[in-house]
C-alpha positions as CSV (number, residue, x, y, z in Angstrom):
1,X,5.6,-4.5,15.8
2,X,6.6,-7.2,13.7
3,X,4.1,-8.3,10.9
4,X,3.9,-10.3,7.8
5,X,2.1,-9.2,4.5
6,X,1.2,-10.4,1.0
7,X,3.7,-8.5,-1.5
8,X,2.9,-9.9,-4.6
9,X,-0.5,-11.8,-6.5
10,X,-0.4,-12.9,-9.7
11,X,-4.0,-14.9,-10.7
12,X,-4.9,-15.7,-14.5
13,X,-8.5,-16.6,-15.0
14,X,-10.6,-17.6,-18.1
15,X,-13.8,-17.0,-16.5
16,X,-13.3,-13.7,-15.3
17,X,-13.2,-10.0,-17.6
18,X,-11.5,-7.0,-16.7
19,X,-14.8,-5.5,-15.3
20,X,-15.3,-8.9,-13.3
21,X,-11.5,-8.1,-11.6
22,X,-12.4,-4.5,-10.6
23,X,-15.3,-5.2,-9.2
24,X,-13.8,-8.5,-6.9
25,X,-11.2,-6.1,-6.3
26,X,-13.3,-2.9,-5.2
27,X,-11.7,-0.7,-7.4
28,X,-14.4,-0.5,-10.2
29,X,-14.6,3.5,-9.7
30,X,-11.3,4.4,-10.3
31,X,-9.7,5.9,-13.6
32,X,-7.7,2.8,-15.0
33,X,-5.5,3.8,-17.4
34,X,-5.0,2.1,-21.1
35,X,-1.7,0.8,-21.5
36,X,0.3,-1.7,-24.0
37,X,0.3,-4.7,-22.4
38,X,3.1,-7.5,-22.0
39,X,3.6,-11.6,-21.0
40,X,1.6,-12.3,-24.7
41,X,-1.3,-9.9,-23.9
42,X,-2.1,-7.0,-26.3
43,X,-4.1,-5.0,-23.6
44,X,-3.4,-3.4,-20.4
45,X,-5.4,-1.7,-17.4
46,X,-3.6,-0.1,-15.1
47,X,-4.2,1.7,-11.7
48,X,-1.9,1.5,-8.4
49,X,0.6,-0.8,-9.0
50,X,-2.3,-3.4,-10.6
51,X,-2.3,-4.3,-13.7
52,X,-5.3,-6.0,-15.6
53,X,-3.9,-7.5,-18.8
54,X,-6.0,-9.2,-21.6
55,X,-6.4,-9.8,-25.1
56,X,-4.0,-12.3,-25.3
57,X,-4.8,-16.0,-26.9
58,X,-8.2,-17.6,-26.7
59,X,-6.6,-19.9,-24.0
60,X,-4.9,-17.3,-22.0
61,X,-8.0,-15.3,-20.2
62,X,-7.3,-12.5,-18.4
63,X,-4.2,-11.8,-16.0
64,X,-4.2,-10.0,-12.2
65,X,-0.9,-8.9,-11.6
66,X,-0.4,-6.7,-8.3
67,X,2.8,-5.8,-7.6
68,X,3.8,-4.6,-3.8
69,X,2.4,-1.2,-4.5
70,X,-0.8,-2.6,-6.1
71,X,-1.4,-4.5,-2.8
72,X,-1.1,-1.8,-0.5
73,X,-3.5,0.6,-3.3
74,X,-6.1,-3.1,-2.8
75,X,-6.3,-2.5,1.1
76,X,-6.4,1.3,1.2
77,X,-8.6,1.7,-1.9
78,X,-10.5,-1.5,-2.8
79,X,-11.9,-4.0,-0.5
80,X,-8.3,-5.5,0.7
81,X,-10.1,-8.8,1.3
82,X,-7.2,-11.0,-0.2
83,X,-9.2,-14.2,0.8
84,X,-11.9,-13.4,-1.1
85,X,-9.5,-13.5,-4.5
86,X,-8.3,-16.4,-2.9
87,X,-11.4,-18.5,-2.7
88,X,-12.3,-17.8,-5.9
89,X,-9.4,-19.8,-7.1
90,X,-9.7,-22.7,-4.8
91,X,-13.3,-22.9,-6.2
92,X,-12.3,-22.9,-9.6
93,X,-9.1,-25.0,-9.5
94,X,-9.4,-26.1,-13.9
95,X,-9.8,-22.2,-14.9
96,X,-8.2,-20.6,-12.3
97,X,-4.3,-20.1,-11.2
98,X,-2.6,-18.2,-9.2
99,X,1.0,-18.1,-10.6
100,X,2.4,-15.8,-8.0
101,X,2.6,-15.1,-4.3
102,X,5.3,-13.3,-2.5
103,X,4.8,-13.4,1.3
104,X,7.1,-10.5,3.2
105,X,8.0,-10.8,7.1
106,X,9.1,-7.2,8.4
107,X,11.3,-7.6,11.6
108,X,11.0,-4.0,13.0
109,X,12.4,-5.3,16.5
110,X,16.1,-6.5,15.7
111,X,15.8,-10.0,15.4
112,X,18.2,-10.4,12.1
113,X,21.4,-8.3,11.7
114,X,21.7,-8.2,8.1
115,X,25.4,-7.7,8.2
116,X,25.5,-11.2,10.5
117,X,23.9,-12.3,8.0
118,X,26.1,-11.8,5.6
119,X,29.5,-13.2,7.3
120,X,27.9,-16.5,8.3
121,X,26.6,-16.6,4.4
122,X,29.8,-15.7,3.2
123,X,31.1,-18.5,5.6
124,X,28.9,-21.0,4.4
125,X,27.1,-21.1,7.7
126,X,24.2,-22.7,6.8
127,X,22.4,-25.8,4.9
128,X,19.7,-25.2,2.2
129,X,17.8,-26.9,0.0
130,X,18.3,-24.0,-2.8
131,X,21.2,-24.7,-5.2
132,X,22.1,-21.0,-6.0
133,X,23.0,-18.1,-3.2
134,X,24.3,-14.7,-4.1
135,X,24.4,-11.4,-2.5
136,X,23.4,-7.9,-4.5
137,X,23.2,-4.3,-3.9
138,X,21.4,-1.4,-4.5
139,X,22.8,2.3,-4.9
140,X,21.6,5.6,-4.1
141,X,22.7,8.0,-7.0
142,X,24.5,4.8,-9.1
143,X,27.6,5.3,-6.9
144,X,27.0,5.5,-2.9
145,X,25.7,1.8,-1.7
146,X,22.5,2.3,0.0
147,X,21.9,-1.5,0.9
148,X,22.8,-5.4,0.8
149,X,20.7,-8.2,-0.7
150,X,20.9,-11.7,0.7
151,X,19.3,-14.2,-2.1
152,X,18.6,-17.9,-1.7
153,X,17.5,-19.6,-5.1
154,X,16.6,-18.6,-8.5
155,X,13.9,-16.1,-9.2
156,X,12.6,-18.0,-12.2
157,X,11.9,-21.1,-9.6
158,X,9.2,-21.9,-8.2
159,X,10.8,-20.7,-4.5
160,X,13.3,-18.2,-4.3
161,X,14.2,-16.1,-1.2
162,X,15.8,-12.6,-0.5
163,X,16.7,-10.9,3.1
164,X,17.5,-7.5,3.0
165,X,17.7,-4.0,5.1
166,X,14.2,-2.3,4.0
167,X,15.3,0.8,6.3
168,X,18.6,0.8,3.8
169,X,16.2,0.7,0.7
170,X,14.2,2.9,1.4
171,X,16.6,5.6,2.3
172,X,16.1,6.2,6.1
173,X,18.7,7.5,8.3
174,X,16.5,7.9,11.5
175,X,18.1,4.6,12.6
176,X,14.7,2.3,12.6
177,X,15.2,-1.1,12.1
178,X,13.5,-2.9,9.1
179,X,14.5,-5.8,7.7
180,X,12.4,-7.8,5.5
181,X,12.3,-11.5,5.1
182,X,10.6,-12.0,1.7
183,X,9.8,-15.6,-0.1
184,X,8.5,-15.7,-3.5
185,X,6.2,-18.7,-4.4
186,X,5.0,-19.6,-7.8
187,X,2.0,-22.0,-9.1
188,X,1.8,-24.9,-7.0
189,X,4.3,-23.8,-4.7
190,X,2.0,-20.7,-4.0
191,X,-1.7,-22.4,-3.9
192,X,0.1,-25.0,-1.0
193,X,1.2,-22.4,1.0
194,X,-2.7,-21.3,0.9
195,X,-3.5,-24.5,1.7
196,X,-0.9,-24.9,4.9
197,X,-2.4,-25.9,8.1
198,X,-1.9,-22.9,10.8
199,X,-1.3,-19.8,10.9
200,X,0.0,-17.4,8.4
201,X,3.1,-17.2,10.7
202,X,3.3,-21.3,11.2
203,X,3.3,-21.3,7.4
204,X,5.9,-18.4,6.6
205,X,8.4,-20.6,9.3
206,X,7.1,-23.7,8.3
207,X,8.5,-23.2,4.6
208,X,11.5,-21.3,6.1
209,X,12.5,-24.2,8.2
210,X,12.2,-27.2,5.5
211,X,14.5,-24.7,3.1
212,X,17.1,-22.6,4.7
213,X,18.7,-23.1,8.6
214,X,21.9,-20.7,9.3
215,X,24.3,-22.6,11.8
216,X,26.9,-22.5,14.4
217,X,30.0,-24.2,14.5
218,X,29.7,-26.9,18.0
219,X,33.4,-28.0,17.0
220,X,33.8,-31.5,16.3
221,X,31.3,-32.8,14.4
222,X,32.0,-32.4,10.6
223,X,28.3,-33.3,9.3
224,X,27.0,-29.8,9.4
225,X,23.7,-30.9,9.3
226,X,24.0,-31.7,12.8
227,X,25.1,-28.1,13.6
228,X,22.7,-26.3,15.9
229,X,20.7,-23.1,14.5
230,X,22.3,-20.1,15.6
231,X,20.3,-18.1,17.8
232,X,19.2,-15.2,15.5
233,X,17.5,-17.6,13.0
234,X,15.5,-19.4,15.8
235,X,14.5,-15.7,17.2
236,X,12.8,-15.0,13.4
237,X,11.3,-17.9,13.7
238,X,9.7,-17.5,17.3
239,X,8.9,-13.9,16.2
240,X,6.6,-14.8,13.2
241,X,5.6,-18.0,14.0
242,X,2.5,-16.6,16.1
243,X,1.6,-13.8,13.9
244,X,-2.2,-15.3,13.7
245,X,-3.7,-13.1,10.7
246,X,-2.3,-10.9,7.8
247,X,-1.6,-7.8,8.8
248,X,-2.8,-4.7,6.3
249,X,-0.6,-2.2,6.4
250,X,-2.1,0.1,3.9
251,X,-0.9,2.9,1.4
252,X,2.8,3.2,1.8
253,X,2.4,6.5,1.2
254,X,3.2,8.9,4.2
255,X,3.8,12.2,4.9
256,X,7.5,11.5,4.8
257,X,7.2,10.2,1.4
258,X,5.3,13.0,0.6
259,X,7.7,15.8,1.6
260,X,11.2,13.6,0.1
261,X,9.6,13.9,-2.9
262,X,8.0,17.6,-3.6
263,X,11.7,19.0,-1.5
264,X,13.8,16.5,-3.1
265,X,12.6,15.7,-6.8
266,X,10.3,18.3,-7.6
267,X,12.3,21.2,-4.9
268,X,14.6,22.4,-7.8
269,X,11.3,23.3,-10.1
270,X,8.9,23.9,-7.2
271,X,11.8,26.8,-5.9
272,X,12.4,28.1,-9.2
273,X,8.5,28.7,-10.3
274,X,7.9,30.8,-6.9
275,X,11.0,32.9,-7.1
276,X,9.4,33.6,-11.0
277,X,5.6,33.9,-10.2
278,X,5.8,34.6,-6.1
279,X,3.8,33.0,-3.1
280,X,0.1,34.4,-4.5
281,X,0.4,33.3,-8.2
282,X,2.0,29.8,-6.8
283,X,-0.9,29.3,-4.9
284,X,-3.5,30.2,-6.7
285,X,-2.0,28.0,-9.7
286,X,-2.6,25.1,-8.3
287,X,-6.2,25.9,-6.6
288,X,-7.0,26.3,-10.6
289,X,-4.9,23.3,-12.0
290,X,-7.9,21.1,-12.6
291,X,-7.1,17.7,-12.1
292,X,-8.5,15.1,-8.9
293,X,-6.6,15.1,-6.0
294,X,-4.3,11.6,-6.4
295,X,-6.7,9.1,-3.7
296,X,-3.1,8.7,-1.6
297,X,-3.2,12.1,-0.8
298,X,-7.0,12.5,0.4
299,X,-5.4,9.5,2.3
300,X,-3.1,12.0,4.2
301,X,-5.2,15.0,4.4
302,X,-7.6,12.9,6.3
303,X,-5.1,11.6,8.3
304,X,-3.0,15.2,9.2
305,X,-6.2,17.7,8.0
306,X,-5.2,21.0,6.6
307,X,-2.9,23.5,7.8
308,X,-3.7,26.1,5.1
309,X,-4.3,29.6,5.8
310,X,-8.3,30.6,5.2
311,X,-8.4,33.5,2.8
């Protein structure tokens, strides 16, 4: 199933405190951690991929930053009512801003074929209103290219764009198909797309549509703002277009997640403490480590229960 999700919220208020943010966000109870902070702020709270920064000048108030991570920690952990932060700006325009909003489309059914995608951009098969276009890439172990990038715009604009293959990113080699269609909005770019008519999905196209088109050649007609949209571009746009409410996708933490990383990143140490201590020492070493079990994995326990033996 396709869906479309918030990926980013910045807000900046002067009438809120850190307390007042944990509490609108639900997540009053959990163990923030003290950190140094950053963008002119002294202070920072952190927890999940949120951060809660103060302590900057008298003028600055306090900043909500939630990264991708922070959102999906909001809908499994807090409240995850985004239009409840939402209406708290639009009812306090003069001391209120929200200076960031990145708005992600995942196409899990194959409507873009990011390597398509980037021949016609290398052909200059399309017409945009953004002045800059480049293409990066990410590695897996600095040498073995895991995934493309397609970028439209500048990221310190107040619209920039990237397509890319999420499936790539994130390492998967089951063959799944995820491609996300990411915008990032800033200040009054992001509070208008809040204030769109329609549906979540009428707004991602509608803003899609009046920025970037990828075209076909028709043959005789050099004004390429006559060309016709190819067909893959009008299929993401049918596909999201009538995605009627924001989808929550929760903690992306899984089971799969869970076992790359104790096998993978932790499997050298985890193998070499049991072949020194043994299976019963191992065991009963972390029964008697002491610390909370992480809310992700109660998350997953919940979800899979226990397969441990009873002693």
């Amino acid at each position: 199933m396709n869906l479309i999700l918030y990926d980013w919220v910045s807000i900046t208020s002067k009438i809120h405190s850190t307390q007042n943010f944990m509490e609108l966000l639900g997540l009053q109870d959990m163990t923030w951690e003290l950190l140094k902070g950053g963008n002119g702020y002294r202070d920072r709270l952190y927890w999940g991929g949120i951060s809660i920064l103060y302590n900057g000048r008298e003028d600055m108030g306090v900043f909500l930053d939630m990264s991708g991570q922070g959102c999906r920690s909001f809908e499994s952990f807090g409240t995850g009512d985004f239009e409840v932060l939402f209406d708290e700006i639009r009812e306090n325009p003069d001391v209120m801003n929200l200076t960031r909003l990145d708005i992600a489309f995942d196409d899990h059914e194959g409507l873009l074929d990011v390597d398509l995608l980037r021949d016609d951009t290398e052909d200059k098969n399309f017409v945009s209103k953004f002045r800059q276009c480049a293409f990066t890439w990410s590695y897996d172990n600095q040498t073995d290219i895991r995934g493309l990038t397609i970028e439209h715009g500048s990221m310190s604009s107040e619209i920039f764009l990237r397509i890319y293959d999420k499936a790539a990113e994130r390492g998967f080699s089951d063959g799944r198909h995820w491609v996300r269609v990411e915008l990032q909005l800033r200040r009054d770019r992001a509070f208008a797309f809040l204030e769109a008519p329609g549906t979540i999905g009428q707004r991602f196209c509608g803003v899609l549509r009046n920025y970037l088109r990828y075209i076909q050649d028709p043959g005789g007609d050099f004004d390429r703002r006559r060309w016709p949209t190819t067909a893959y571009w009008d299929r993401l746009l049918d596909g999201a277009a009538p995605i009627r409410l924001y989808e929550k996708p929760g903690a992306e933490y899984n089971l799969m997640n869970l076992e790359d990383f104790v096998y993978k990143q932790a499997g050298g140490a985890v193998a070499t403490l049991l072949q020194i201590v043994g299976d019963e020492k191992f065991r009963k070493g972390l029964q008697q480590r002491g610390t909370q079990l992480n809310p992700k994995y109660k998350v997953l326990l919940d979800q899979y229960g226990s397969n441990q033996d009873e002693h």
